[in-house]
Backbone bond lengths (Angstrom), bond angles and torsions (degrees), N, CA, C in turn:
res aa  C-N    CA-C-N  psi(-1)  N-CA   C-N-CA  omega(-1)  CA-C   N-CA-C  phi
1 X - - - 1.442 - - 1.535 111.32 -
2 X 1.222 112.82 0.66 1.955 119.81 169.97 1.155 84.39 -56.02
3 X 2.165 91.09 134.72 1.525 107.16 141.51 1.657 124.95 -51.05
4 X 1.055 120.75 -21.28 1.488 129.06 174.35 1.614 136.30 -70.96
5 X 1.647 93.40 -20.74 1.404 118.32 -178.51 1.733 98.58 -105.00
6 X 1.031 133.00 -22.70 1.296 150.46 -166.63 1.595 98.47 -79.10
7 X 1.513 119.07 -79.97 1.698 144.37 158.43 1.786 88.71 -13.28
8 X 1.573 113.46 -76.70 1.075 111.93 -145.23 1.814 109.81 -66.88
9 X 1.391 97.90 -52.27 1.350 93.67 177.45 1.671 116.46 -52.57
10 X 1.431 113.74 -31.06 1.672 101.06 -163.28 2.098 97.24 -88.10
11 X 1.277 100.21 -19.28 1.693 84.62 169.60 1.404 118.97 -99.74
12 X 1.276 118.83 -10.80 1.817 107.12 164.08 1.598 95.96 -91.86
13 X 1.379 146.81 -51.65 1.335 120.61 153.40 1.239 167.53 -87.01
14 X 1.041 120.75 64.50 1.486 147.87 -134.44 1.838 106.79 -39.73
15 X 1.176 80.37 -55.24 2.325 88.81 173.89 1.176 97.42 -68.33
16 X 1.430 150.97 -18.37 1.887 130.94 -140.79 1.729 89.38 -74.13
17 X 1.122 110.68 150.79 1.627 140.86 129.01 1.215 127.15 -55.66
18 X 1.216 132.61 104.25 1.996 116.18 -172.36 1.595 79.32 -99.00
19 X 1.427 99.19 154.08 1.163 128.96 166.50 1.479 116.28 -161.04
20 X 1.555 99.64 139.91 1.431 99.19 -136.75 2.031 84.10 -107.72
21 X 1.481 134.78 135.06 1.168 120.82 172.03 1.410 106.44 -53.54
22 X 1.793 113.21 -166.45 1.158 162.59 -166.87 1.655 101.95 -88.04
23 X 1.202 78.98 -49.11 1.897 89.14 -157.50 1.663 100.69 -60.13
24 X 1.822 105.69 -53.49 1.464 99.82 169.45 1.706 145.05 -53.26
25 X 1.483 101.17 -30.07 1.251 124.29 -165.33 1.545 85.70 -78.51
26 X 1.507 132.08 -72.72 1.622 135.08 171.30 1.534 102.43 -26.07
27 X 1.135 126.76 -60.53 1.435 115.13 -162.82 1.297 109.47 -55.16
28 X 1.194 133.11 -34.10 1.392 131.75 -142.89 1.590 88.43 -100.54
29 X 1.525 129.21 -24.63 1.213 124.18 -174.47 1.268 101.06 -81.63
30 X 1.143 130.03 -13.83 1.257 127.55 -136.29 1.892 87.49 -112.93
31 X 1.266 110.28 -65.88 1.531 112.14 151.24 1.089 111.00 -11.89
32 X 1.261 129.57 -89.17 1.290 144.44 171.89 1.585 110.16 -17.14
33 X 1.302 99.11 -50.06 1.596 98.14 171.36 1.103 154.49 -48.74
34 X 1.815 86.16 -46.59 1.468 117.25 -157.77 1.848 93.37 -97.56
35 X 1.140 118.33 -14.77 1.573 140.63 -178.08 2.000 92.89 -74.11
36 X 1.689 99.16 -61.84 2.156 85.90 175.10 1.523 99.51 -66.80
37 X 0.723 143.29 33.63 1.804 118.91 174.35 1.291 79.52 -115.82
38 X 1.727 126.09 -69.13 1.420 121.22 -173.21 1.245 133.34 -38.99
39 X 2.139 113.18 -31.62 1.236 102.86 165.19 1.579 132.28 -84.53
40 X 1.504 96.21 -15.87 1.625 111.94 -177.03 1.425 86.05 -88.71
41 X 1.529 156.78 -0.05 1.498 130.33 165.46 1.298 106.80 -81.89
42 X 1.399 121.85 -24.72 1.186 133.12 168.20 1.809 119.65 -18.40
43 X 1.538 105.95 -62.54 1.193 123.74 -167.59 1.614 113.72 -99.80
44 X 1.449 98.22 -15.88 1.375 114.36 -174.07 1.785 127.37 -136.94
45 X 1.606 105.87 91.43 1.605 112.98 -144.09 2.263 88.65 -73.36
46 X 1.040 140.74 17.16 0.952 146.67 151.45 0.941 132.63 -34.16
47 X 1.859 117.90 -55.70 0.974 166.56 -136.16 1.767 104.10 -99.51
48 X 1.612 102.45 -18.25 0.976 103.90 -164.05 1.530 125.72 -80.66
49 X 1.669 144.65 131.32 1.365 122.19 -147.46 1.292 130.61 75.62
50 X 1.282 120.97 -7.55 1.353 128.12 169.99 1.591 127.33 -89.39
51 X 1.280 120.94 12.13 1.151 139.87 -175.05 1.890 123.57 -49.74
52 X 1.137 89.19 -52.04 1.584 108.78 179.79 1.790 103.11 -86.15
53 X 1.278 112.99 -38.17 1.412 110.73 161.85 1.733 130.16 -29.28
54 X 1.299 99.01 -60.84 1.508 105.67 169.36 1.503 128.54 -79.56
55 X 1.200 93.71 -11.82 1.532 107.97 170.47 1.451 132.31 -96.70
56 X 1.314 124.31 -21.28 1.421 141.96 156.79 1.830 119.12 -68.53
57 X 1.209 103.60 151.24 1.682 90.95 -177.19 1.625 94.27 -89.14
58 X 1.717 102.18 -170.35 1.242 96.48 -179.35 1.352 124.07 -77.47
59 X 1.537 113.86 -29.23 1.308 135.05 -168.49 1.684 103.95 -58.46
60 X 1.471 116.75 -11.87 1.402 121.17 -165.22 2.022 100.86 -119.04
61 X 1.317 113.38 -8.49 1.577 121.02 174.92 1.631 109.98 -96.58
62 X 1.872 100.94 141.16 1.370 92.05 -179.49 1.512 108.21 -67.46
63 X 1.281 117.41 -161.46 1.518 119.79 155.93 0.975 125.48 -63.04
64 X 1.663 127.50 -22.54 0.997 125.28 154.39 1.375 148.07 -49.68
65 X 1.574 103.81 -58.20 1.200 115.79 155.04 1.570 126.51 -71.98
66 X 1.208 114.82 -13.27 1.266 105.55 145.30 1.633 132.65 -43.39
67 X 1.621 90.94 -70.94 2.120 108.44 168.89 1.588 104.36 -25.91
68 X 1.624 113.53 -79.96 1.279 131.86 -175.72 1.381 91.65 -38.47
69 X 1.194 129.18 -104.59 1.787 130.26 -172.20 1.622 106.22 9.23
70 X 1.642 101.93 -84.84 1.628 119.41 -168.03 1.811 105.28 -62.70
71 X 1.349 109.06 -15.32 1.629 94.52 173.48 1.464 109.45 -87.35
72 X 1.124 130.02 -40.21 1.505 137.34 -179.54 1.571 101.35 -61.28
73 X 1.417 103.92 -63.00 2.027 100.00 171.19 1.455 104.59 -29.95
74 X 1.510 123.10 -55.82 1.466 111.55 -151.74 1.779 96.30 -90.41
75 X 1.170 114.33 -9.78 1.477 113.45 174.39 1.756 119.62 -76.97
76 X 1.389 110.69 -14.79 1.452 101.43 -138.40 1.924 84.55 -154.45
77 X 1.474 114.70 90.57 1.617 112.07 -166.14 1.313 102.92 -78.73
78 X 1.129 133.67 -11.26 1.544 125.35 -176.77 1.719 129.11 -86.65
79 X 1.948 90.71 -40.16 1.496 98.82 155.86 1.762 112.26 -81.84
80 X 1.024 113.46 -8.28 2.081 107.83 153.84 1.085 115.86 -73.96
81 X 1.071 128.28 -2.81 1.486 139.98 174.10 1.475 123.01 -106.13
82 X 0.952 100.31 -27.89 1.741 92.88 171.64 1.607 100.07 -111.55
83 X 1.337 118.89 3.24 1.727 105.51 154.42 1.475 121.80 -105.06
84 X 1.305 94.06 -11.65 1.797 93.04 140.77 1.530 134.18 -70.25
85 X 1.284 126.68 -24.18 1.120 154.70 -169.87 1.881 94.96 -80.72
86 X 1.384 101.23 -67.91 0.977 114.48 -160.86 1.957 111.03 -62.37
87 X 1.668 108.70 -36.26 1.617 124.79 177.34 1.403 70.93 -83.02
88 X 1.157 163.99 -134.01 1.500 143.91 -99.56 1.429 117.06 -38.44
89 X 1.506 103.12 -57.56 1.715 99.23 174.31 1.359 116.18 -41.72
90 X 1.228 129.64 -62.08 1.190 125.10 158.10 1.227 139.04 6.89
91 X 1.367 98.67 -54.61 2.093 116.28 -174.28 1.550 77.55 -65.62
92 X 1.649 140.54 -59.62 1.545 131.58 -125.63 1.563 111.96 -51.71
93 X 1.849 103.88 -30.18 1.408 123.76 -156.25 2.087 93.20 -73.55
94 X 1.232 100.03 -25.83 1.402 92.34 -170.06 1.889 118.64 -77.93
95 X 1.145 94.59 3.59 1.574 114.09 -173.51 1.275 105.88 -90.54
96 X 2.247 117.40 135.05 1.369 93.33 -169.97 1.415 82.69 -126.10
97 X 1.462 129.09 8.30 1.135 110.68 -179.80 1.812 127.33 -96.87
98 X 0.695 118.96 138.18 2.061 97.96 -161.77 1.554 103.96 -69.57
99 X 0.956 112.32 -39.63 1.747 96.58 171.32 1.230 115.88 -69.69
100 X 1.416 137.22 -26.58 1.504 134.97 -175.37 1.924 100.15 -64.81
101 X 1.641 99.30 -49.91 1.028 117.96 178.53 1.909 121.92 -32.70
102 X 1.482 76.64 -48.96 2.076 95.14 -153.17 2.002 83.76 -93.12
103 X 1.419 122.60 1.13 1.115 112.46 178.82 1.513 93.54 -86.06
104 X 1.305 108.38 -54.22 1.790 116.73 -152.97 2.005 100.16 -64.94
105 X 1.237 106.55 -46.19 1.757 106.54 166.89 0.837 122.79 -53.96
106 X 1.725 130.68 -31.38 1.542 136.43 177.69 1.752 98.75 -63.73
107 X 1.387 104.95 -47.35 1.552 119.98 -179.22 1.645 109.13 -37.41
108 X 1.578 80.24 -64.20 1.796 97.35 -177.04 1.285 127.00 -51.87
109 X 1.582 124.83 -38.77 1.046 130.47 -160.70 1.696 96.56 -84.91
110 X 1.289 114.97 -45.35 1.628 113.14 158.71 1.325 134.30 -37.52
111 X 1.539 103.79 -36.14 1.368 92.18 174.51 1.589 103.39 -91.56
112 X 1.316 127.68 -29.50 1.313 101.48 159.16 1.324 147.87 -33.06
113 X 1.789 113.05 -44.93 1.304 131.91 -172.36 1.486 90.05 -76.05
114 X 1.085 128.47 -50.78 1.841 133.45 173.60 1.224 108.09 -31.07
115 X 1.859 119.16 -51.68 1.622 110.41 -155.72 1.436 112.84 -110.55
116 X 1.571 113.53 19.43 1.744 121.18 161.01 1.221 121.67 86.91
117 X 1.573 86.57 -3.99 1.886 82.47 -137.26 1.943 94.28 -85.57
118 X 1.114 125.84 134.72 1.818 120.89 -145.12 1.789 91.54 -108.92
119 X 1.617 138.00 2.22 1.637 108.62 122.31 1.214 171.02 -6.75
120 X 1.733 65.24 -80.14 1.857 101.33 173.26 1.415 110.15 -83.58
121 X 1.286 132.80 -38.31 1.495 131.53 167.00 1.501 97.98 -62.88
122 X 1.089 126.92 -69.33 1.115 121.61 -177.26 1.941 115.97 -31.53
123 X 1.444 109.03 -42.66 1.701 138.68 164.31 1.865 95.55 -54.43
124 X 0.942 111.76 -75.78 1.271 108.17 -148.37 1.476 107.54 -75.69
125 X 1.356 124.66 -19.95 1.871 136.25 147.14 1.722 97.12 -36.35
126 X 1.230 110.39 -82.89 1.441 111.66 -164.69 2.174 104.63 -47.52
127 X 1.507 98.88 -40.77 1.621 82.02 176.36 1.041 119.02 -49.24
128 X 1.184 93.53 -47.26 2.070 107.65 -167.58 1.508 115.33 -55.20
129 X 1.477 111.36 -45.32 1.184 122.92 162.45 1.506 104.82 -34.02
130 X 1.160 134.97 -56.74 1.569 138.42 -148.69 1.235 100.33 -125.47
131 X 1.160 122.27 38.98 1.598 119.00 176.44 1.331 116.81 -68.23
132 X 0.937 122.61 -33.72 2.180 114.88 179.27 1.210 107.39 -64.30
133 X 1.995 117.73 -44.87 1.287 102.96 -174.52 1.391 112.74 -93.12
134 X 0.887 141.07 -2.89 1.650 144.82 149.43 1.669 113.74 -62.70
135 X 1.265 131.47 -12.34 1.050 138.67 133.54 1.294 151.54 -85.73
136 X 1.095 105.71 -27.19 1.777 107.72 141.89 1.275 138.27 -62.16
137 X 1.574 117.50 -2.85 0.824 116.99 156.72 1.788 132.88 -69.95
138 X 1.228 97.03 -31.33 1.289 106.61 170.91 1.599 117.00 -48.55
139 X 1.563 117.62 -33.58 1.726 133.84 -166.81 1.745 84.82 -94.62
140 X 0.990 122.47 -58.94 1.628 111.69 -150.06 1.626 97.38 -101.89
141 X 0.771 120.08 -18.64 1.453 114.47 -172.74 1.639 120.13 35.32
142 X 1.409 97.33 32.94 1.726 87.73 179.27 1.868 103.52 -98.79
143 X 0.674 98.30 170.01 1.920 119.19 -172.92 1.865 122.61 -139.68
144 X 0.889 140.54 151.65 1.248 125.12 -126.59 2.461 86.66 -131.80
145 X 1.630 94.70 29.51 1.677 102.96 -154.94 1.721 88.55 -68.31
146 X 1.385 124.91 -25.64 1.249 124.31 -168.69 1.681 104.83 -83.41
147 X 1.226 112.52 -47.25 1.480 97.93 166.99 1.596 143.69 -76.74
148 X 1.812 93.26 -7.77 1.775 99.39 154.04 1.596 112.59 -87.06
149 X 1.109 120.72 -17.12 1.542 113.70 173.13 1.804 98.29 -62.79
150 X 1.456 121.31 -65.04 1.347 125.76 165.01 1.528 130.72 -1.54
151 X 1.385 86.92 -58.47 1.825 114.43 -141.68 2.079 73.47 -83.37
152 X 1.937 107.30 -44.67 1.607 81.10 -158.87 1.367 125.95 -84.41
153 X 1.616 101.34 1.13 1.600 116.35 -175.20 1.744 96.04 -76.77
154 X 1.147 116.08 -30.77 1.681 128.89 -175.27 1.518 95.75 -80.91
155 X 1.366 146.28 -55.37 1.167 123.90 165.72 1.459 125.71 -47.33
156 X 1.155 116.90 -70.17 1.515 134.57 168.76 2.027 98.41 -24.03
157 X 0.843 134.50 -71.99 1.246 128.17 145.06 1.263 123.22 0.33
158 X 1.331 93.67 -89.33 1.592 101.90 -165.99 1.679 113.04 -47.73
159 X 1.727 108.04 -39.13 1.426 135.03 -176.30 1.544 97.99 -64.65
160 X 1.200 122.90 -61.82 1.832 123.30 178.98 1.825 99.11 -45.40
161 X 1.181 138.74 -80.45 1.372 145.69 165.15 1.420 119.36 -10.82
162 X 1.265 116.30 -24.07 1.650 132.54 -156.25 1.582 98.98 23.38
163 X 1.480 111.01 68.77 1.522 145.52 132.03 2.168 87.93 83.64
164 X 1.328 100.30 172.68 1.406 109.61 -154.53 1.485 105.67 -115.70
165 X 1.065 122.73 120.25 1.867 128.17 -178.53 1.927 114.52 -79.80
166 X 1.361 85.84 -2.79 1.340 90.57 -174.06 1.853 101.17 -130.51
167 X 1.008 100.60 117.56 1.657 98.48 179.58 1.737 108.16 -74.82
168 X 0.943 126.22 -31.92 1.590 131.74 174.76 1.791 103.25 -57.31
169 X 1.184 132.06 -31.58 1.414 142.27 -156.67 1.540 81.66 -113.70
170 X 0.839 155.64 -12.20 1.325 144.11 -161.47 1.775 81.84 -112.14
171 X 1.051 126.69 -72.41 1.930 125.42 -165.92 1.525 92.67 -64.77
172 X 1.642 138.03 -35.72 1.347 109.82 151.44 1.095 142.25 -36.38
173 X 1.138 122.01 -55.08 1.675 123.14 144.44 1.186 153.50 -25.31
174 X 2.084 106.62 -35.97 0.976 115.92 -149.27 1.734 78.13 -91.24
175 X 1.727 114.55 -28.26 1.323 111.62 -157.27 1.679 100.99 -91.87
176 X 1.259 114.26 15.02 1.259 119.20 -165.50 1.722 103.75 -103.83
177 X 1.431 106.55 -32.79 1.383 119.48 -167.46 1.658 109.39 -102.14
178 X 1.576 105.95 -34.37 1.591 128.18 178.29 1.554 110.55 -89.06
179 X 0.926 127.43 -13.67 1.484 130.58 -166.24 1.850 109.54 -116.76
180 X 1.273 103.56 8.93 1.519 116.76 163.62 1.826 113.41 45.42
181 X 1.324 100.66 17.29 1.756 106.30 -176.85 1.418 136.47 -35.61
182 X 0.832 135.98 103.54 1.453 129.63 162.94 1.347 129.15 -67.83
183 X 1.731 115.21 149.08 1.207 106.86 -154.04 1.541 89.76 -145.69
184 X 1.461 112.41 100.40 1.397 100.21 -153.28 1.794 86.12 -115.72
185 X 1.122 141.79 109.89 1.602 142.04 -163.65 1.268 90.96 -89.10
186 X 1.079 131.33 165.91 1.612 159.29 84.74 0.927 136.48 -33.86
187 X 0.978 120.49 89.30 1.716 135.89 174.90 1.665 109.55 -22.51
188 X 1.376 126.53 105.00 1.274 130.79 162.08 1.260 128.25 -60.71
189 X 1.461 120.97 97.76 1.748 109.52 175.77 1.460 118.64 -120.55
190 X 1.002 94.94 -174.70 1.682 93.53 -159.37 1.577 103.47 -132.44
């Protein structure tokens, strides 16, 4: 979602569509999230260790952390509010039509501006910012998980090497590790 990645793609590809995954759009809500727990732990040392709690679905919490979750929700109305906020976004991903889509986010971002809470505005600014490609996702549903797997086998690299003096030996690499090659020999005899 860099302005820099944005620039580049729309002037080396003039037709492209950006569309921005899942994975990005979640983080930033999710931020948002983990940002009300930090200010409501502030006042309330309770709070403390519960981090991944509000951020995991349920299907992934024991019963325990389930209990804890729904008692703090009913203890604490502001973090019930931005995990309401936060399970609403949620529904958006299930939308495949782009107007149903760009209806239910218009929705969302309203009730954000409604519930104060300066995260999630802060969240729903950055959507807005990127609204076409946060909505195209809904039509293409593609996500970019194959080229961060890529990008970290190519770091990890570069990092094992303690980095490359030669940039030509460095894109050797990249096509060595990224370019999935086979190297099928022939037995040399004599």
């Amino acid at each position: 979602m860099s302005p820099a990645f944005i620039s580049g793609i729309l002037h080396n590809f003039k037709s492209a569509s950006i569309t921005f995954d899942k994975f990005h759009a979640v983080k930033i809500i999710n931020d948002a999230m983990n940002k009300v727990r930090m200010l409501e732990r502030r006042g309330f040392t309770m709070l403390k260790g519960y981090k991944y709690t509000f951020l995991k679905n349920d299907n992934k919490l024991s019963e325990k952390g389930k209990e804890d979750k729904y008692h703090i929700l009913t203890l604490m109305p502001c973090i019930a509010n931005a995990y309401r906020l936060k399970e609403l976004f949620a529904e958006f991903w299930t939308f495949k039509a782009k107007e149903a889509a760009g209806a239910y986010l218009s929705y969302w971002c309203d009730l954000v501006e409604e519930s104060k809470i300066h995260p999630f505005i802060k969240a729903a600014k950055t959507l807005k910012a990127h609204w076409f490609g946060v909505l195209n996702y809904s039509e293409t549903n593609l996500n970019n998980g194959i080229l961060e797997g890529i990008n970290s086998k190519i770091q990890l690299a570069k990092k094992r090497a303690r980095g490359y003096r030669n940039i030509n030996n460095f894109i050797k690499m990249v096509y060595f590790i990224a370019g999935k090659l086979k190297f099928d020999y022939q037995p040399y005899s004599i």
